[in-house]
C-alpha positions in Angstrom: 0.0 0.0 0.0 1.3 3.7 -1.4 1.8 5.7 2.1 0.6 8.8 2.4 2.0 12.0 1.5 3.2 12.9 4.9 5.0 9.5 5.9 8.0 10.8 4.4 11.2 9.2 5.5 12.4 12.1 7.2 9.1 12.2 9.7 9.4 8.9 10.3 13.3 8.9 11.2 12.8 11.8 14.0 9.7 9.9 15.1 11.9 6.2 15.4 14.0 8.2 17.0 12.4 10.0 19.7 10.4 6.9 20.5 13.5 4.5 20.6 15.3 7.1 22.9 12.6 7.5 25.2 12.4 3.8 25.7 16.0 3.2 25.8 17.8 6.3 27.2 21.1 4.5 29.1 20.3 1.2 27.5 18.3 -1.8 27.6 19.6 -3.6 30.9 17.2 -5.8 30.9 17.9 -7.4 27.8 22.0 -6.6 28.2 22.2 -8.5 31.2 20.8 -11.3 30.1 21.0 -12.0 26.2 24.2 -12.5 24.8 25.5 -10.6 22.4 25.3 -12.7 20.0 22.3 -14.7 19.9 20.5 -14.7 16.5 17.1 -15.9 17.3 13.3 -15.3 15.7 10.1 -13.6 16.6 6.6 -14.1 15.5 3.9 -11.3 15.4 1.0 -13.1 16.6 -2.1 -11.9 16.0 -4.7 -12.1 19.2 -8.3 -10.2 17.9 -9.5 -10.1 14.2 -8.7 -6.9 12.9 -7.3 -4.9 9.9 -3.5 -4.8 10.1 -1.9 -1.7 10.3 1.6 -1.3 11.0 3.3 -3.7 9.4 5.1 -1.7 7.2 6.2 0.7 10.3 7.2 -2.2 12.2 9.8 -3.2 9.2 11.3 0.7 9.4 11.3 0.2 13.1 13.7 -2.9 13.0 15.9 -1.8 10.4 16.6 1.9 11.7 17.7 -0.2 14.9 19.6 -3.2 13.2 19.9 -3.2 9.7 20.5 -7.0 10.1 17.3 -7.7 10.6 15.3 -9.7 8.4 11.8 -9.8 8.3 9.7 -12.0 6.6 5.8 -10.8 6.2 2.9 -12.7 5.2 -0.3 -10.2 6.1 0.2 -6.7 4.9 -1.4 -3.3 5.9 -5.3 -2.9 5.3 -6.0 -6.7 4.9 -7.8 -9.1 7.3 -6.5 -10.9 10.4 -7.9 -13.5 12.5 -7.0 -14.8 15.7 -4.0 -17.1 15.5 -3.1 -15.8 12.3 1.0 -14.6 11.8 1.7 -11.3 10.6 5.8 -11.7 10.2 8.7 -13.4 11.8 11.7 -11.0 12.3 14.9 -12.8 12.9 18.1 -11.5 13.5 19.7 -10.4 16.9 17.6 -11.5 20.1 18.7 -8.4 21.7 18.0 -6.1 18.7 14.5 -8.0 18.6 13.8 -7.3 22.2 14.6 -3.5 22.3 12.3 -3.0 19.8 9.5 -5.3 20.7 7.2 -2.5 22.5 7.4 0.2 20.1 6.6 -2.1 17.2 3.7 -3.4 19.2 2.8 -0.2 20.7 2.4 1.4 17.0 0.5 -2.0 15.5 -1.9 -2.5 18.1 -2.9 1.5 18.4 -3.0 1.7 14.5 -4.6 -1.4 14.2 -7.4 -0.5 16.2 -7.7 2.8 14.3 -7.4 0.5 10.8 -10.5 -1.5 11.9 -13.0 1.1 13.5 -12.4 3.3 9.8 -13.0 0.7 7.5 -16.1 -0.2 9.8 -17.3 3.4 10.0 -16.2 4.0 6.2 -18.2 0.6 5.4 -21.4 2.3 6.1 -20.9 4.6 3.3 -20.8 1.9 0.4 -23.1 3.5 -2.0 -23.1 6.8 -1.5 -20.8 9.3 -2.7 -19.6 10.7 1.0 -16.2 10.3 2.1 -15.1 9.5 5.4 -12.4 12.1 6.6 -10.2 12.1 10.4 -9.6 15.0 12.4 -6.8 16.9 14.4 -8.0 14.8 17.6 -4.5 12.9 17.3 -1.9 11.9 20.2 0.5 14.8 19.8 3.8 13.2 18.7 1.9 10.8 17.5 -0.1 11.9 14.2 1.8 10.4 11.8 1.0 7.3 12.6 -2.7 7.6 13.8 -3.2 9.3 10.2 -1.5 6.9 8.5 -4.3 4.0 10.3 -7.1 6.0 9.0 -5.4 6.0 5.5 -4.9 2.0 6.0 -8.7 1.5 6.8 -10.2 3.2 4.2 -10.6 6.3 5.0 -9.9 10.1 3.9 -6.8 12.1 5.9 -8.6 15.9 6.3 -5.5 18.5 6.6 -2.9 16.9 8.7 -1.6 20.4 10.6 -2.5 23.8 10.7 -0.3 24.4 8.0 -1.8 22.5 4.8 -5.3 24.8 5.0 -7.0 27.2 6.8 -10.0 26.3 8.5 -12.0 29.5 9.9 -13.8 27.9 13.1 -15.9 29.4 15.7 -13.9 31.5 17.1 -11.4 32.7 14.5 -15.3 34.2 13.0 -16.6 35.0 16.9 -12.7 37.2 17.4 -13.6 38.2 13.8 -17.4 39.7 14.1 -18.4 37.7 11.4 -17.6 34.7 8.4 -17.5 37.6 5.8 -14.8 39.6 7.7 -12.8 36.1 8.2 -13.2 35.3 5.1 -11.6 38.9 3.7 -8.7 39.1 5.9 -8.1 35.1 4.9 -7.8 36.2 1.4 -5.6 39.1 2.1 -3.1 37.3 4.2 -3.2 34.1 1.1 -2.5 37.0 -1.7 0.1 38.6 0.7 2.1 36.2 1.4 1.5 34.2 -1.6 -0.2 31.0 -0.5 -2.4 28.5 -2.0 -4.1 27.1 0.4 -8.0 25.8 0.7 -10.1 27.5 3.1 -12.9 25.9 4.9 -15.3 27.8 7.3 -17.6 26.4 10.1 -21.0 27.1 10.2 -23.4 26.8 13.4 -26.6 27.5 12.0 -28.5 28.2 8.6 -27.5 31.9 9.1 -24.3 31.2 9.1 -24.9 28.7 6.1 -26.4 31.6 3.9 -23.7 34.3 4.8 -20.6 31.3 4.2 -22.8 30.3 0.6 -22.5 33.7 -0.9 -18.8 33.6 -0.5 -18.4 29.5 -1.7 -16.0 29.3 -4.5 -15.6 33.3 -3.9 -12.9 32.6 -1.0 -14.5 29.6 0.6 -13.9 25.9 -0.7 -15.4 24.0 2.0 -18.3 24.9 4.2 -18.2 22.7 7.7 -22.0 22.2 9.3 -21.1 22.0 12.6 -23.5 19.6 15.1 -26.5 20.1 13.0 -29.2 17.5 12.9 -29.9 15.4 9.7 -32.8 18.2 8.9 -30.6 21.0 9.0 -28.2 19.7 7.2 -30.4 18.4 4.1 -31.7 21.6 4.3 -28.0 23.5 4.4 -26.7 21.1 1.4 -29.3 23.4 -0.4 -28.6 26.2 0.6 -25.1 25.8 -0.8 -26.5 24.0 -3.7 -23.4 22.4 -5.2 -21.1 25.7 -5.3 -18.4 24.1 -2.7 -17.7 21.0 -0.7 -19.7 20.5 2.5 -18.5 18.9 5.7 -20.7 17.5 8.3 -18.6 17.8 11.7 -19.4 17.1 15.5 -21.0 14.6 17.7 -20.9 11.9 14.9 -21.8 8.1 15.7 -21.4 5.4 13.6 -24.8 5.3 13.3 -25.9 8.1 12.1 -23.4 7.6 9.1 -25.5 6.4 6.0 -28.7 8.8 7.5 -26.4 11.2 6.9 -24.5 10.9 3.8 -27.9 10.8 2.4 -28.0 14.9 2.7 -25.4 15.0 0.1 -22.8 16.3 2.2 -19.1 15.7 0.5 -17.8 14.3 3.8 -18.1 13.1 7.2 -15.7 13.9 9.5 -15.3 12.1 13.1 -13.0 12.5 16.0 -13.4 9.3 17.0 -11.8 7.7 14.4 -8.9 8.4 15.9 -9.2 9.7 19.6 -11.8 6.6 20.6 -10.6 3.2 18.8 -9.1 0.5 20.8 -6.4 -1.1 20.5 -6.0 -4.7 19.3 -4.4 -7.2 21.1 -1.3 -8.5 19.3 2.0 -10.1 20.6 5.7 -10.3 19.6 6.3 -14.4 20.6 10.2 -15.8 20.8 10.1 -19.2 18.1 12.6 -21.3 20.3 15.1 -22.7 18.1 
């Protein structure tokens, strides 16, 4: 599977590397005391819950930024099915290599995992319509890349990954700025300014706010948010808009209300909990005694 944009291998060094040094610091001691040096051994990643993988690929990155002499050998990939009792890889190589790394590699799997599985089961609902399921800033800090990267490996959409790659006028950027129209007009200044291209979205609260953001879509606005509107609002705010930008519906979505809604005609769906309430799934790194 193509990674995303973002999981360049320069993000993904300084994040191996900030992890590995705050598990390790002085050194593993437990493993230095008690492996030798030169043990070459294997290690299975066993899988524990049925789930869609994610991580595999990190997990590989992982144990070769360590120990480049680490081989591993995979046989399920990102974004397809697991079952209990199912093997994911062996790694084999140094035992003490193996064991240093063992809890980052399964701290990464099982979080994104668990991400992986609750998108494609949220973005499952939408099979038929035309509504894409998108994730939110509601990521670990420090941990983003990875959380992102699940929700990319389950199906789903990555919204803008920072505050950086769009502007998105919210309720208070327009509540400090009086109104959307004003927001809207000094967002354009600063873009022409300081010569940026960058998509702007604005959050809407009410139908008001809906008619006000619609005379400016495609005039400043690309994407108009409906912010915790029920499903009759929101049919009734998709024609408002009437096709001249992207819409958004944002805040307080379940699972359930997923194909209800997509049936407004909204462009996307985007949901927190994609990210902020998944759990993770139980998998474990076991030693194959030689």
């Amino acid at each position: 599977m193509k990674r995303p944009h973002y999981v360049t291998d320069k993000a993904l060094k300084q994040f191996i590397k900030s992890a590995l040094e705050e598990d390790i610091q002085s050194g593993d001691h437990s493993t230095l005391s008690t492996i030798p040096k030169e043990l070459v051994q294997s290690a299975k990643l066993l899988v524990k819950e049925d789930c869609i993988l994610a991580g595999v690929e990190l997990a590989e990155i992982i144990f070769k930024t360590f120990d480049k002499d680490l081989k591993v050998e995979v046989f399920i990939k990102d974004g397809e099915n697991a079952k209990v009792g199912d093997i994911a890889f062996i790694v084999t190589g140094s035992a003490r290599s193996i064991l240093s790394t063992e809890r980052l590699v399964l701290n990464c799997m099982q979080r994104m995992s668990g991400i992986a599985t609750l998108t494609h089961e949220w973005d499952s609902r939408l099979l038929g319509t035309k509504t894409k399921l998108l994730d939110t800033r509601k990521t670990t800090p420090n941990f983003r890349i990875c959380e992102k990267w699940a929700v990319a490996i389950g199906g789903g959409t990555n919204h803008r990954y920072g505050l950086y790659d769009m502007i998105m006028l919210k309720d208070n950027h327009i509540d400090y700025n009086g109104s959307i129209t004003n927001a809207v007009k000094m967002t354009q200044d600063y873009l022409k300014k300081n010569k940026l291209k960058l998509k702007v979205e604005v959050e809407t609260r009410n139908l008001a706010e809906v008619e006000e953001a619609a005379k400016l879509a495609g005039k400043g606005i690309d994407r108009i948010m409906l912010d915790n509107m029920d499903v009759k609002t929101m049919t009734e705010a998709v024609k408002i808009i009437a096709g001249k930008c992207e819409t958004e519906a944002s805040g307080g979505i379940s699972r359930d209300q997923l194909n209800e809604i997509a049936r407004t005609g909204v462009t996307y769906i985007s949901a927190g909990a994609l990210t902020h309430s998944a759990e993770n799934i139980d998998l474990s790194l076991k030693a194959i005694k030689n």
